[in-house]
N, C-alpha and C positions, 0 to 999 in steps of 0.2 A: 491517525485513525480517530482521533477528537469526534464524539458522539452529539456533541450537541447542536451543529448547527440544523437549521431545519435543508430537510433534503426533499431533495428534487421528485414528490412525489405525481405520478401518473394519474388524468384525472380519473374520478370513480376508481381510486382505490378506496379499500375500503378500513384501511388503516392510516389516520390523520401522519402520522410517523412511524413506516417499519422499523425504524432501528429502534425505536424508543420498546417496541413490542418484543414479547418472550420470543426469542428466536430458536432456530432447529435445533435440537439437540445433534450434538456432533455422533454419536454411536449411529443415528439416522445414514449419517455423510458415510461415515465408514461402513457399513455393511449396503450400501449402495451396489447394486452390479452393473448401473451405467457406465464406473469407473474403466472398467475392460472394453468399454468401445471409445474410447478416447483415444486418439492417435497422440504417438510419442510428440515431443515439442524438438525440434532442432535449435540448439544454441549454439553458436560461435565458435570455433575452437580456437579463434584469432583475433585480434583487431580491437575494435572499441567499438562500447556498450554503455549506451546515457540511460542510467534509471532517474523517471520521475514520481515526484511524491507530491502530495497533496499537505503533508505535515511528516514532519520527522518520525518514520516506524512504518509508514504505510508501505516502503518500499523492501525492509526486511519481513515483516509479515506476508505481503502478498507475495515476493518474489525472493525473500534472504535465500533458501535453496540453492536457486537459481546464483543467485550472487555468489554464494562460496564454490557454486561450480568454476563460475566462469574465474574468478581469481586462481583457483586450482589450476587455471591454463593459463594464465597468466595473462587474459583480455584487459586492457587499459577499460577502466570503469572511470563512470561519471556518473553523481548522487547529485540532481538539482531538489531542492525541497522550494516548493513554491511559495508555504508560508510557514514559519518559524514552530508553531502551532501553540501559539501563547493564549489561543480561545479553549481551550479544552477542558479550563476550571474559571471558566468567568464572573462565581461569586465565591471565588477560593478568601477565606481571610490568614491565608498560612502565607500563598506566593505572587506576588505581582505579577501580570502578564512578563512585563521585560525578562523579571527573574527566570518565567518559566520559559521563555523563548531562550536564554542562555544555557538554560540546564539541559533542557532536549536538544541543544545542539550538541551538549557535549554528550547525551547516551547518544545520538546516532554515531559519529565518532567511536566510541568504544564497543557499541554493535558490529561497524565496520570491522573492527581490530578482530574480535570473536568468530568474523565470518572466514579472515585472513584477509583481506582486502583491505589492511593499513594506509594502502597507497592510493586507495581511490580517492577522485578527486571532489570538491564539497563545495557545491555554488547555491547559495541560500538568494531567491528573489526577492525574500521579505513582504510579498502580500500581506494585503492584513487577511487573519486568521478570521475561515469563515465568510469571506466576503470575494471569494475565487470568482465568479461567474462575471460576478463586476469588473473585473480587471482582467478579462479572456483576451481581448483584444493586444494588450500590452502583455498579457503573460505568452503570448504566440510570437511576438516580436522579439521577446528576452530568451525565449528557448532556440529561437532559430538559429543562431551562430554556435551554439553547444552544439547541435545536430549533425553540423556536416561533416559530413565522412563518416557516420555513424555504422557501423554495421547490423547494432541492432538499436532499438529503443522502446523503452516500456515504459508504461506508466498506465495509473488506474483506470478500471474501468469504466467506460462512460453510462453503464446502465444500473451502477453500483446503486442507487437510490440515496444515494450522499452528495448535495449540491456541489461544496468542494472537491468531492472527487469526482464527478462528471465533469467538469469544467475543467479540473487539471487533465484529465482524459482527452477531450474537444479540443483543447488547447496545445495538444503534444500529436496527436492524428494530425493537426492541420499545420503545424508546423514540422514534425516528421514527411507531411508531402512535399513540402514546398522546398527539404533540402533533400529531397529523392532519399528518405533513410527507411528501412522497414520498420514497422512499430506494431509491436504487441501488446495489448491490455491485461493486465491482472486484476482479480477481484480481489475486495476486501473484506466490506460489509456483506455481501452476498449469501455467506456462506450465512447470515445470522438470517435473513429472513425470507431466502428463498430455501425451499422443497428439493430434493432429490429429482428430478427429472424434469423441474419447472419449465412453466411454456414460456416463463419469462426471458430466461435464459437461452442466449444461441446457443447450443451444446454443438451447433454441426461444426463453429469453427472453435473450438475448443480444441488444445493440447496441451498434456501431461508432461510435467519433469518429476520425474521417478528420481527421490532424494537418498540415497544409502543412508545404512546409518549412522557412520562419522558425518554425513551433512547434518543430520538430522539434527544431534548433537549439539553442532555449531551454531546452529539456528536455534536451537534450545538458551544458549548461551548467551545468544546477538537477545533474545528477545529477553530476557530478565535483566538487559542493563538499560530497557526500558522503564526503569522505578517509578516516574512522575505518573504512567501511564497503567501501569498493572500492579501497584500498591497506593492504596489510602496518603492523602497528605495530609490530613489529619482525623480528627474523631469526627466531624464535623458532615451533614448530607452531601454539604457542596466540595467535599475533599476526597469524596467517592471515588475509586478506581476504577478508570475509563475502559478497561478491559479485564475482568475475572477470568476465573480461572474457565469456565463454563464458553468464554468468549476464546480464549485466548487455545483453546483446544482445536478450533477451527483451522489454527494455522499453525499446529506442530502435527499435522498429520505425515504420512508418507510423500503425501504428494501436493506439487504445485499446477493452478491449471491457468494457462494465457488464451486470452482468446484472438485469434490472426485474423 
């Protein structure tokens, strides 16, 4: 969920970069009553299920839930991260891109472990970080053999307003067609800079995974062994945590939403 690259914005908006902007306050989200017309989300009670990520975290944020569900039934999981996410402090003077592409491989890893999904399996395409849209063509050729036989498959949303995660979006729709697999989007950014009811958003194909609260928990747990990403690397502007507490509220709520 790396904030900084420039995202794919709409013309005549009227924000140069929504992410960059004070986003919804979460209490907004939650006292929402559009929540009650969201139709349930059906997942898998069998078989195998490829999450895709845009950078290591995007897929327990937007989907962790979902993921400790389906491990609770014990669906064969697949965790593609299509780039390492070593763009996320590019004038860091604490950690070298390499370093940080090493270290977030190992919190997703230990995310997984939190979610119960020890066994899912971990295929890193190594994009460079932030530079997705360039490399959609090749990133639809390298997803296509994960895909088949898939019974479900997710990955971000393409209206996210995040260049890399539209394109890892565009990139997993078109190669989820082409091996007949069904494929659902989850939001990430979304929730920071759209509205409650936005016209931005397709809400018609929108549906809810209603998380208990031992998921909740786990996801609570997946998401603080993200340290590179929701704690400071150092004192320093450029050592900033890519997700505060104010951000990171967005996705320990009750609920996860995919859009079909």
């Amino acid at each position: 969920m790396n904030r900084r690259p420039t995202p794919a914005v709409p013309v005549g908006s009227r924000a140069q970069n929504p992410i960059e902007e004070p986003g919804t306050d979460e209490s907004r989200w939650r006292h929402w009553q559009g929540w009650e017309s969201i139709p349930d989300a059906c997942l898998p009670a069998r078989g195998r299920v490829v999450v895709v990520a845009a950078h290591p975290d995007d897929e327990v944020l937007g989907f962790g839930g979902a993921l400790a569900v389906l491990a609770q039934r014990d669906v064969e999981l697949t965790i593609v991260s299509i780039t390492d996410g070593e763009g996320s402090h590019p004038r860091s003077r604490v950690v070298t891109p390499s370093a940080l592409a090493r270290l977030r491989a190992r919190e997703l890893r230990s995310a997984l472990d939190e979610l119960g999904a020890a066994r899912a399996r971990i295929v890193r395409l190594r994009v460079p970080d932030t530079r997705v849209a360039r490399h959609e063509e090749d990133v639809v050729d390298a997803l296509a053999p994960h895909l088949r036989a898939a019974d479900l498959v997710a990955a971000p949303w393409t209206g996210d307003l995040h260049s890399d995660h539209e394109a890892a979006g565009r990139a997993t729709v078109t190669a989820a067609r082409r091996a007949g697999a069904p494929c659902a989007l989850y939001p990430v950014w979304m929730w920071h800079w759209a509205v409650p009811g936005d016209p931005r958003v397709p809400w018609q194909k929108a549906r809810r995974v209603e998380l208990p609260s031992h998921v909740q928990a786990l996801k609570r747990a997946a998401v603080d062994r993200f340290t590179t990403q929701i704690r400071p690397l150092g004192p320093g502007p450029d050592e900033a945590a890519i997700l505060p507490p104010e951000e990171l509220a967005h996705h320990l709520r009750t609920t996860e939403v995919l859009f079909r």
